[in-house]
N, C-alpha and C positions, 0 to 999 in steps of 0.2 A: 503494500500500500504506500509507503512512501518512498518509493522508488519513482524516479520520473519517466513517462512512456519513451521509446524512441523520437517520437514527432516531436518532443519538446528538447528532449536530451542534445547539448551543443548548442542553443538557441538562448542569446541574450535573455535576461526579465525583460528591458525595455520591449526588447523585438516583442514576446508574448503579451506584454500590456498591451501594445497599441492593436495587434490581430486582435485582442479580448473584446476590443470596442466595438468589431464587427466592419463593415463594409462602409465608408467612407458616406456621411449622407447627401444630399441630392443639394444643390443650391435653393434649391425650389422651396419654399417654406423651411428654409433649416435654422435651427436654433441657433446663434451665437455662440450662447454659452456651450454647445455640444461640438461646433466645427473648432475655439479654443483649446477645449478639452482633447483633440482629435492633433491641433497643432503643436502643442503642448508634449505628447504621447509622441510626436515623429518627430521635434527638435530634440528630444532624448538620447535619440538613438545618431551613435558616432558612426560614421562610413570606415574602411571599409563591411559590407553584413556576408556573411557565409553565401555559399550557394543554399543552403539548408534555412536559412533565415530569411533570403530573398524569395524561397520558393512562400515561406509563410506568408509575408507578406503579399503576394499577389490576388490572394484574395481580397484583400482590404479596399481595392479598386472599386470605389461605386460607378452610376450611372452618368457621374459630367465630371468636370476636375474639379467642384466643392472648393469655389474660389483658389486656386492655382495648389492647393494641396496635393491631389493628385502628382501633379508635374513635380512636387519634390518627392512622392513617392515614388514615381518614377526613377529617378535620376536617384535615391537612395538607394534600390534594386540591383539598377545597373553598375554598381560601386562594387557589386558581387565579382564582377568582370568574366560571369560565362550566363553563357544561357540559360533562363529559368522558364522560358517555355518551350517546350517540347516537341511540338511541331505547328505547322503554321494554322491559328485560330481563325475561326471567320469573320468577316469584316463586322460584323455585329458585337463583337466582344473589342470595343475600342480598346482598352488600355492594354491587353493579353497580346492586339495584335501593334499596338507601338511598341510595346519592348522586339515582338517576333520584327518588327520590319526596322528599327533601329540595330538589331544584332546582325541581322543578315545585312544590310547597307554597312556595317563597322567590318566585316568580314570580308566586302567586296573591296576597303580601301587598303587590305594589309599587302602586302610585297608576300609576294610566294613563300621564301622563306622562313615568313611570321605565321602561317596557319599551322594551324594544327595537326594535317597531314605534310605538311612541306617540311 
């Protein structure tokens, strides 16, 4: 029982506060005090985050960028410096498919060399 599960095990506290808060809310009627609460929770957390933490967080992504939060969720993700999505999501899952078309465009500007199989 007080053992931590695998999914959490390696994963900052920050990182798991701010996934505990749930999915980022909407612009649209959102509370102040709850999108602070949400800012508060993601200025906590120091870059660079795991693959394993980055993977956490991609949930967190709501339905619009929740006044430019998103966009540093983003770019706190990407701090991982490998892929956290898996293969390419449909264009209806906005934020799943900027990180997938941001990594793929980051991969077409390395010199041969610098890839993975090179």
């Amino acid at each position: 029982m007080g053992q931590e599960s695998a999914s959490v095990r390696g994963v900052r506290r920050e990182v798991r506060v701010l996934a505990a808060l749930g999915r980022l809310p909407s612009e649209t009627g959102a509370d102040p005090e709850v999108v602070d609460t949400y800012q508060a929770a993601l200025e906590r957390i120091t870059p660079p985050l795991s693959v394993e933490e980055a993977r956490v967080l991609v949930d967190v992504f709501g339905e619009d960028d929740c006044f430019g939060l998103a966009w540093s969720l983003l770019h706190l993700i990407e701090s991982a410096g490998q892929p956290v999505v898996d293969e390419e999501p449909p264009a209806s899952d906005q934020w799943r498919r900027e990180l997938w078309e941001r990594w793929v465009a980051a991969q077409r500007q390395k010199p041969e060399d610098e890839t993975p199989d090179g």
